[in-house]
N, C-alpha and C positions, 0 to 999 in steps of 0.2 A: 182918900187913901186909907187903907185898914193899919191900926196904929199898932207898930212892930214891939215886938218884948223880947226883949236878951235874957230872958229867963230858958234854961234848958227846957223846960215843959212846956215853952209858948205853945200856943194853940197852930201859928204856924212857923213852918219851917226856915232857918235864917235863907236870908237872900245872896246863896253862894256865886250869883252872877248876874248882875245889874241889867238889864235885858230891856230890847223897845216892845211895844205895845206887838200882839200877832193877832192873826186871825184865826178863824176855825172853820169849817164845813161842818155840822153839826152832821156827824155820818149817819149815827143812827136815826133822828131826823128826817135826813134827808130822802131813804128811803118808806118812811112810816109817812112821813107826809105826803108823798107823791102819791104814793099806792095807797096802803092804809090808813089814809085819810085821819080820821081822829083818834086812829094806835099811836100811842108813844113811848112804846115799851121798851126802855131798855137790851141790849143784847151784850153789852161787855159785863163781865164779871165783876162784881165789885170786893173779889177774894183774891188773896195772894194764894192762897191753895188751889192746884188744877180742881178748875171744872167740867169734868168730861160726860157729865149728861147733856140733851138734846132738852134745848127750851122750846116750849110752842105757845103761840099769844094767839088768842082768837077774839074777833070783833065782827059779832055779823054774821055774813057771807064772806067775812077776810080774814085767814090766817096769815102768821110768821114763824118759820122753824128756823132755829137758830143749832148748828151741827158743828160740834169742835172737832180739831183732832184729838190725836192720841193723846196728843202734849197738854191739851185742856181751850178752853175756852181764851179767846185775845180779853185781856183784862182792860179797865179802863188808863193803868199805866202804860200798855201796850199803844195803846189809841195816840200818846204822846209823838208815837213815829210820823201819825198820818196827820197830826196838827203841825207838827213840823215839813210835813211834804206841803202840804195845801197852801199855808205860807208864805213856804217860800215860789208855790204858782203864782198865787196871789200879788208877791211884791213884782212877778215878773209881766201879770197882766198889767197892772198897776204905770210900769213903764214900757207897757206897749213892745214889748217881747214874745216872741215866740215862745208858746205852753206845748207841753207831751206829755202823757200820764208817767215816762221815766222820772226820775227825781233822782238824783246823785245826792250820797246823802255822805256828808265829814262828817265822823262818827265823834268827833270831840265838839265840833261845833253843836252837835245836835245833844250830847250832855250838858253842851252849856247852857244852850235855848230852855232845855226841859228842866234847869236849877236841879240838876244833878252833880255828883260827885264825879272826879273824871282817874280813877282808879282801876281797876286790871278788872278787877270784880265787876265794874258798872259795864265795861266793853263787853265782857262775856252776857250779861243780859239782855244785851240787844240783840244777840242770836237768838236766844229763846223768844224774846219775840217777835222776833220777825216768822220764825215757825208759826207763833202761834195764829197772827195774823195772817199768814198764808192759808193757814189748816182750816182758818173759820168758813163758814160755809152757810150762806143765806139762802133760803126758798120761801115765795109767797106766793099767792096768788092774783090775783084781778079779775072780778067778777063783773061783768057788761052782759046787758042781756041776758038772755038764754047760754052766755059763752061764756066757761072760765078759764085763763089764761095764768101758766104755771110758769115760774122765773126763777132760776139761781145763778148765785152770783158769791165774788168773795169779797173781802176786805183789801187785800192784794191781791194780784193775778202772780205774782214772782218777785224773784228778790235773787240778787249776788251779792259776794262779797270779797273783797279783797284784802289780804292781808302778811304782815311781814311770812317768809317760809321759815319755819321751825315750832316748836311743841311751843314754845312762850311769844308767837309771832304776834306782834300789835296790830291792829284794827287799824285799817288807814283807810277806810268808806266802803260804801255797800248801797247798793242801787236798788231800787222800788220800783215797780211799776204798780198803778193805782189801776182797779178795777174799773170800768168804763162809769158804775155807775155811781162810783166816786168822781171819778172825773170829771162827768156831765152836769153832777151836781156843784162841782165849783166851777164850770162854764155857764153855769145859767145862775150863778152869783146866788148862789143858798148858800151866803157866807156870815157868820155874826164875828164881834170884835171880843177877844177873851182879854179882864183883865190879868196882867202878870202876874199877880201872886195865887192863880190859879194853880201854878207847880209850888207854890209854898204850902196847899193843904195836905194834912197830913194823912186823913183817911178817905177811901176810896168813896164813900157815902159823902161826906161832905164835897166831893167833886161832885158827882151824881147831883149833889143839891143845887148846887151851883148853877148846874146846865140847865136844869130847868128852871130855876127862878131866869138864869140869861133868855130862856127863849122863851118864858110865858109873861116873867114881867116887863123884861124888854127895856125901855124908855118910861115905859109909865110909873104913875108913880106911887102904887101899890099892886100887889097879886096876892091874893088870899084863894088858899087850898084846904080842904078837910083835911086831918091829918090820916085818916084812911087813902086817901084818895092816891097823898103824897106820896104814901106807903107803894101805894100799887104802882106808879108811874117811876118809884126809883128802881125798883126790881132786887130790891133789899128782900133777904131770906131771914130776918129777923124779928120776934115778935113782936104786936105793936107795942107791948109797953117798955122794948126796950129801946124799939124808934123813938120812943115819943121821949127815954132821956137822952138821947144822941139830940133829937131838937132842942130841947132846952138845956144842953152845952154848948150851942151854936148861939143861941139865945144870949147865955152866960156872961162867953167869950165875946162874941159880937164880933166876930175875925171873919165874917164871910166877906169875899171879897163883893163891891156894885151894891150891895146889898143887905140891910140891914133886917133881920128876924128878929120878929115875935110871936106868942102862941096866948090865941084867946079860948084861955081855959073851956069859960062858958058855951062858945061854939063850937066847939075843939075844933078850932081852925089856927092854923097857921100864916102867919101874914107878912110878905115880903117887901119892903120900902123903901124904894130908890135911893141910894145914898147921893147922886146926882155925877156920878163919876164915869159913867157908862159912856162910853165912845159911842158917836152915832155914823158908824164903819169908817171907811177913810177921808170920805169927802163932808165929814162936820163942819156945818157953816155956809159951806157951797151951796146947798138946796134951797131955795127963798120959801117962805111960807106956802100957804096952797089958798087959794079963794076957795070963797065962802060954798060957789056951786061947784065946786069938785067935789064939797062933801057929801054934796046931794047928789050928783051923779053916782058916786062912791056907793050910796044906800043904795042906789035903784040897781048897780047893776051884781051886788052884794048884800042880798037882802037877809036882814035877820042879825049882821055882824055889826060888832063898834067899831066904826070908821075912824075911832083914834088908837084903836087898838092895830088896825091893819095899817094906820098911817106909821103907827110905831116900827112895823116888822117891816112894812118897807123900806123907812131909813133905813134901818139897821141889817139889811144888806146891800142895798147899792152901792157897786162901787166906783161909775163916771157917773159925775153931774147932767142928769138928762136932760135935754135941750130945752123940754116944755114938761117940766114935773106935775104940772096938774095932769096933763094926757098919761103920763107914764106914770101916776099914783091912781089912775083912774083904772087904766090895764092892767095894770098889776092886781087889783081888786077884784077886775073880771077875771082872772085866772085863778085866782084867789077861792072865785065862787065857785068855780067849775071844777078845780081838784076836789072842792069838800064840800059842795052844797051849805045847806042851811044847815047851824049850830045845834048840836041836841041840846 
């Protein structure tokens, strides 16, 4: 656990609502990995100021164009709506409940989940984003063969809201419906475990960092990045030399939650160190080891990858304990291999 400071300036924010452990679909993620394979570019804003230009990522034969509305670009505070939908899917898969991409969302409950303030002012920014995440708008392609194949899609498909009748009427819940391929991605459990003091960070960059140390270091128990590399994959518009002091406050402070940074000046690498707190999704424990020859079926049918690397990302989304986890860490590997081929 990242050690709290009652200091105004703390590096993170106080804990205004003692909250249980959630989960996340890692949205952008989830379609950069399916599709764009080893894109993992960013597409929420890391600015409190609208961003109303059109991003495009290219890798390849595979683009991504990222199209706001008028209102700007869904921010990465925004994305807090859809941690909190997925969630609460999640605890309904979880006991074997009936899921629907709707999600009924109490608007005070969901300030409190996200360690928000629950003030007139905090209700009115959940309209704006809910805009904003409606307004986003994804297109990419899929290159097979001779054929390319062109997709769009949004962050939300829709959203209502309900609320007192008058000009100062209270906010009493607002409904989501989640785009299919949001949905699909937390039916086929592309889910990782976020620790809570994720909503105690204070700048939108150090979330960004965060995600990615969760999903490239994982369970393991280092991840080292160039700090160019980092630069490109947070989608930070900042020069590097003033990423590289944002790193070395992160450094400083040592408040990153799962995760402890340092930077080797020498290689100008960056380097991420399991603090050992990382949830292994909800069924921690339940998984028994894996023998010796699923590692080795593992390489044959995933060749080129570190089979303790993909044994990591498997924990770390399953979420029932599979019957015969050698079989089911074994196929997971083959699908593993076939979204993404061999590692450049």
């Amino acid at each position: 656990m990242v050690t709290k400071n009652t200091n105004s300036l703390a590096p993170l924010l106080p804990d205004r609502h003692p909250q249980h452990d959630l989960f996340i679909c890692d949205v952008g993620d989830a379609v950069l990995k399916d599709v764009m394979q080893h894109m993992e570019h960013p597409f929420y804003a890391l600015s409190k100021k609208p961003e109303v230009s059109v991003k495009r990522y290219v890798n390849g034969d595979n683009w991504l164009e990222v199209t706001p509305s008028i209102k700007g670009l869904a921010t990465i505070y925004d994305k807090d709506i859809l941690i909190y939908c997925i969630s609460q899917i999640m605890a309904k898969l979880r006991h074997g409940e009936a899921v629907s991409p709707r999600v009924r969302i109490n608007a005070r409950e969901l300030l409190i989940f996200t360690n928000r303030g629950t003030s007139g002012r905090e209700y009115g920014s959940l309209m704006d984003a809910l805009d904003r995440l409606e307004g986003t708008r994804i297109r990419t392609n899929i290159v097979t063969g001779d054929e390319e194949q062109i997709d769009g899609f949004g962050l939300i498909d829709a959203s209502s809201v309900r609320r007192k009748h008058g000009i100062d009427g209270r906010l009493l819940w607002c409904e989501v419906k989640l785009s299919d391929w949001v949905f699909n991605a937390i039916r086929n459990e592309e889910v990782l475990t976020l620790h809570r003091d994720y909503f105690r960070l204070r700048k939108p960059m150090e979330r960004r960092i965060y995600e990615l140390a969760r999903k490239h270091c994982g369970q393991q128990r280092q991840w080292r990045i160039s700090i160019k590399k980092l630069l490109l994959k947070s989608g930070s518009q900042s020069p590097e030399k003033r990423f590289r002091q944002m790193i070395r406050l992160l450094v400083k402070h040592d408040h990153l939650p799962d995760y402890q940074v340092s930077f080797d000046d020498d290689a100008d690498v960056v380097v991420f160190t399991n603090r050992g707190s990382v949830v292994s999704g909800v069924i921690e424990g339940n998984v028994p080891a894996l023998k010796g020859s699923s590692y080795e079926k593992a390489r044959t049918v995933a060749p080129g990858w570190d089979v303790y690397h993909l044994e990591a990302e498997w924990r770390g989304w399953i979420v029932e304990p599979p019957q015969d986890a050698d079989s089911a860490f074994v196929g997971f590997c083959r699908k593993w291999y076939e979204k993404r081929g061999t590692p450049s």
